[in-house]
C-alpha positions in Angstrom: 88.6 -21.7 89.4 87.1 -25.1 89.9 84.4 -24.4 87.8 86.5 -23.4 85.0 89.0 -26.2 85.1 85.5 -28.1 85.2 84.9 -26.7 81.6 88.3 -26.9 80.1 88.4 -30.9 81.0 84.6 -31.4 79.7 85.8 -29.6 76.7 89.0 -32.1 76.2 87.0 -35.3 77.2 84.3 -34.2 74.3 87.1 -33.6 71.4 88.2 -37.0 72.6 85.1 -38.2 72.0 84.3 -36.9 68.8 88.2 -37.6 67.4 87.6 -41.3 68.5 83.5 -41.7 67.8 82.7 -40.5 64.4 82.0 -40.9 60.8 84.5 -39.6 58.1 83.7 -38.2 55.3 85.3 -36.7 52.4 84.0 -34.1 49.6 85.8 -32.5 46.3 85.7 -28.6 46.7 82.6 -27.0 45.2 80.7 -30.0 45.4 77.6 -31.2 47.3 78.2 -33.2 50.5 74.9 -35.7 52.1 75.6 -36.5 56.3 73.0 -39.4 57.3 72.4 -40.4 60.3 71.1 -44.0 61.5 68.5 -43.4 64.5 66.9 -46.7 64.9 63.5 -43.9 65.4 62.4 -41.2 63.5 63.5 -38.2 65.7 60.9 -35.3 66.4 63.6 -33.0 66.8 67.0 -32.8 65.0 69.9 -29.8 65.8 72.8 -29.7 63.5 75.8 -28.5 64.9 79.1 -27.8 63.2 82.3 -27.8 65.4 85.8 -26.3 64.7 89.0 -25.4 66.8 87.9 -22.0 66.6 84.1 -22.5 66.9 81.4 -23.8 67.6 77.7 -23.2 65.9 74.1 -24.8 65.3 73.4 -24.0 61.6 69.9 -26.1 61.1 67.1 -27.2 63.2 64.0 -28.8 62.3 60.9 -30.3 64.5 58.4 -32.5 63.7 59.1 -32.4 59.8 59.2 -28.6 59.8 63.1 -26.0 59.1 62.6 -23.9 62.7 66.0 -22.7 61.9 68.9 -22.1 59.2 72.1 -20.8 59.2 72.2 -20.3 55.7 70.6 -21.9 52.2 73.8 -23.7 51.8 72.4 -26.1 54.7 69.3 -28.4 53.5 67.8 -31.0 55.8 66.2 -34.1 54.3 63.1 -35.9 56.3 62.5 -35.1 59.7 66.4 -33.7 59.6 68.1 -37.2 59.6 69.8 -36.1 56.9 71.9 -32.9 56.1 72.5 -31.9 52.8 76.0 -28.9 52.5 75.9 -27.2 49.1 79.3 -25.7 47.7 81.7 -26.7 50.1 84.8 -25.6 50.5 87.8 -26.0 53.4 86.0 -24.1 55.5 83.8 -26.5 56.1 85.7 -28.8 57.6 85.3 -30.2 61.1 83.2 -31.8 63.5 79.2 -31.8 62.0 77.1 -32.8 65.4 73.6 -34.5 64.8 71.3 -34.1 68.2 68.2 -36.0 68.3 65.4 -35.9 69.9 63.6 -39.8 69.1 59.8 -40.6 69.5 60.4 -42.1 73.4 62.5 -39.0 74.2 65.6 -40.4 74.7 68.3 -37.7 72.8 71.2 -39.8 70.4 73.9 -38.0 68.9 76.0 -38.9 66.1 78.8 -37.3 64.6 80.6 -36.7 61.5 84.2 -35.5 60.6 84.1 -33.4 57.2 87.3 -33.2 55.2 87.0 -30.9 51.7 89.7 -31.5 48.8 91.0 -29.5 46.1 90.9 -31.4 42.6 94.2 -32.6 41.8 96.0 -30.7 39.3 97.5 -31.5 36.0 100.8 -33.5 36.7 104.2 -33.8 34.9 106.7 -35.9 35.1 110.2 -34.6 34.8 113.1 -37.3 33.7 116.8 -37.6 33.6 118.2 -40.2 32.1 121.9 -41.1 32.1 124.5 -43.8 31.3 127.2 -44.8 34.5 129.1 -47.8 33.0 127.3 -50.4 31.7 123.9 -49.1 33.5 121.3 -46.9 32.4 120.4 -44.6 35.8 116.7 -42.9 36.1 115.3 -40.7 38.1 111.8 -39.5 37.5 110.2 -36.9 39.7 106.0 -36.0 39.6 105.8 -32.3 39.7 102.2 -30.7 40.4 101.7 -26.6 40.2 100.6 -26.3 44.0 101.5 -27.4 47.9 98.7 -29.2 48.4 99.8 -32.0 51.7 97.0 -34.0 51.0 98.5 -35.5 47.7 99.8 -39.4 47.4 102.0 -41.2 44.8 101.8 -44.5 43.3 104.2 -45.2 40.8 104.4 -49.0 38.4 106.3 -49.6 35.6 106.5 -52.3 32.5 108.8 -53.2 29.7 106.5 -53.4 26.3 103.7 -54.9 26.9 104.4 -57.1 30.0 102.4 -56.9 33.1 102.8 -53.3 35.3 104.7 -53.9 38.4 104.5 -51.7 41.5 107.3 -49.5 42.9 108.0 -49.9 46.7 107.7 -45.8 47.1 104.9 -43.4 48.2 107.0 -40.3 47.5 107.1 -37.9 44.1 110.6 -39.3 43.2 111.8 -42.5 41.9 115.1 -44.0 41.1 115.3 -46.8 39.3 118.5 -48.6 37.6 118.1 -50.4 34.2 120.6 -52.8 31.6 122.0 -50.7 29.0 119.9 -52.9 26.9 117.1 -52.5 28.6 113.7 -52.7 26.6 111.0 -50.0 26.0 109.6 -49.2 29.4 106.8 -47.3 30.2 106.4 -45.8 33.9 103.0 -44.2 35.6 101.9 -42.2 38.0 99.1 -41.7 40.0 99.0 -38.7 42.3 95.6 -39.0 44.6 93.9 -37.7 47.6 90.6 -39.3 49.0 88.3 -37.6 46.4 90.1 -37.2 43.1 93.4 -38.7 41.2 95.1 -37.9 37.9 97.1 -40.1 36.0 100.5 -39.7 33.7 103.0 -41.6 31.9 106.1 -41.5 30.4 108.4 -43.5 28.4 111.9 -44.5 28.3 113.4 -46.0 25.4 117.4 -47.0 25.5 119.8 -45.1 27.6 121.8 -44.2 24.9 119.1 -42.6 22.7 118.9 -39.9 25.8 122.6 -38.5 26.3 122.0 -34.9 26.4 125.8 -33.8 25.7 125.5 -34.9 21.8 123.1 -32.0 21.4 126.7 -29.4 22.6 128.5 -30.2 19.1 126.4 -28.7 16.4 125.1 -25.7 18.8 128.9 -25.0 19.6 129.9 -25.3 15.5 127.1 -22.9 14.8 128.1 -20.3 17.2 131.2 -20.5 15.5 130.4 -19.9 12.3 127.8 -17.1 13.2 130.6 -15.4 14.8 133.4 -15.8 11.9 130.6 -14.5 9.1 129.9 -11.5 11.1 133.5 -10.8 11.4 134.1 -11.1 7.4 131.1 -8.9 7.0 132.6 -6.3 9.2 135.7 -6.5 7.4 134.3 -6.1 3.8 132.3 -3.1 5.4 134.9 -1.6 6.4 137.1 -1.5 3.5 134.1 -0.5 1.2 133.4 2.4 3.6 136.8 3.9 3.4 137.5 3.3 -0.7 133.9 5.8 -0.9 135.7 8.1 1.7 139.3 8.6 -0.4 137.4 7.6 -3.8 139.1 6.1 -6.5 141.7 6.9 -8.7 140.7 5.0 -11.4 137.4 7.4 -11.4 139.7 10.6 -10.6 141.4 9.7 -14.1 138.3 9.6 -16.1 137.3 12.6 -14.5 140.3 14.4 -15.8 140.1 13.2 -19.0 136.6 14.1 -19.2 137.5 17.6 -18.2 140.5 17.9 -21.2 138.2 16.8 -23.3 135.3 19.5 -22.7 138.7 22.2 -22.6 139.5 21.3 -26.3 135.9 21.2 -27.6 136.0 24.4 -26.1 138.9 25.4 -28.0 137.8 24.2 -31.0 134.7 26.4 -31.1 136.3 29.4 -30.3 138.5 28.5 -33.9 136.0 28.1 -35.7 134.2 31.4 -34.9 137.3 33.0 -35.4 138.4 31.6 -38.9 133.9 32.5 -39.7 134.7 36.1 -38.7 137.8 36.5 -40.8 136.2 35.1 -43.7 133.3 37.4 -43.5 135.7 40.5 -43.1 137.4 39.1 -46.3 134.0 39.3 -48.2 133.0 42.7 -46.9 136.7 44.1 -48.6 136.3 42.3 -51.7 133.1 44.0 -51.6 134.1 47.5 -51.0 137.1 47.1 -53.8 134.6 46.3 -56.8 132.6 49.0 -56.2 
């Protein structure tokens, strides 16, 4: 029991040590971190240890100039191991990196490093909305980012035209800010940063009343409107078209009758005429049969 109370304080007493005694350091993700150490001798024998909550491993060892071991080919030491070279990092390589050395008199230094590994910030927008209340022009900007990175910071400045840029007493993504109605062109920026990267963007903001969103209601509403009321006349004029073609029209019925009269007499009037050319020809035949 002793003993392990023993090891659970030496434990606490050495993150204590290492959260208050260390160098920070900082690296973009997929990038290439150095760790040097300052031995006032060249060690003959240097173990690289990295430390996390959840473990604790040696991943390179060299003596007298020579790699004995490697965790992987990620991990490069430089001269003597004084200096360790992490290829590709990513957030899983943060934590505690542990130096133990071995100088020329035998006396064993350590030194420690605290690694912290950054995602590049992303493209940034600014959304704005701009309103008039009275005889003041009210904005509110707000710095919008496509992840939940918590490592991000905001500076925000501003200037009308070209005067100088003035800072804004804020470390947040949103910004209020109350302007004159007659306020000149302004221009406001954004910086959204983290220790190893930043991005930049702007926008501008002209006179409050060049930004009133409700004028943009009228003509949308008027051209509902009239959408609406064509389709309607359409409809109608479809309508009654498609029922005249059902009942048809009498005007047509008419000249179909006549039509039909006239083919009747035509009719008629042939049939005549070969009558009155059969009577004649029985007329001849008589005359005929009386000469002779």
């Amino acid at each position: 029991m002793k003993v392990a109370l023993f090891l659970l304080l030496s434990a606490s007493l050495l993150d204590v040590v290492l959260a208050t005694r260390h160098k920070e350091r900082h690296a973009i993700s997929q990038s290439t971190i150095h760790l040097t150490t300052s031995f006032d001798q060249t060690p003959t024998e240097v173990i690289w240890k990295h430390k996390t909550p959840e473990n604790a491993m040696q991943i390179a060892k060299m003596q007298n100039g020579l790699m004995i071991d490697r965790l992987n080919s990620r991990y490069t030491l430089g001269p003597n191991g004084s200096d360790l070279c992490i290829h590709d990092v990513t957030e899983r390589d943060n934590g505690f990196y542990i130096a133990e050395a071995t100088l020329a008199d035998n006396r064993i230094e350590n030194e420690k490093f605290y690694l912290m590994v950054h995602e590049p910030v992303p493209p940034v927008q600014i959304l704005s909305e701009v309103r008039r209340n009275g005889d003041q022009c009210h904005i509110t900007l707000r710095s919008s980012v496509p992840s939940n990175a918590s490592d991000l910071s905001y500076t925000w400045k501003y200037r009308h035209q070209d005067s100088e840029y003035q800072s804004i007493d804020t470390a947040g993504s949103t910004i209020h800010k109350i302007l004159p109605l007659d306020h000149n062109y302004t221009e406001f920026v954004c910086k959204v940063h983290n220790p190893v990267d930043q991005k930049n963007v702007s926008v501008h903001i002209e006179q409050c009343s060049v930004k009133v969103k409700t004028r943009t209601r009228v003509p949308i509403v008027l051209f509902l409107i009239i959408i609406i009321i064509t389709a309607a006349v359409c409809g109608v004029i479809y309508w009654t078209c498609s029922n005249r073609s059902k009942q048809g029209d009498p005007e047509n019925q008419n000249l179909k009758t006549s039509v039909q009269d006239s083919e009747s007499t035509f009719n008629n009037i042939s049939h005549g005429k070969t009558n009155v050319k059969m009577k004649e020809e029985d007329v001849e035949l008589e005359c005929f049969e009386v000469k002779s």
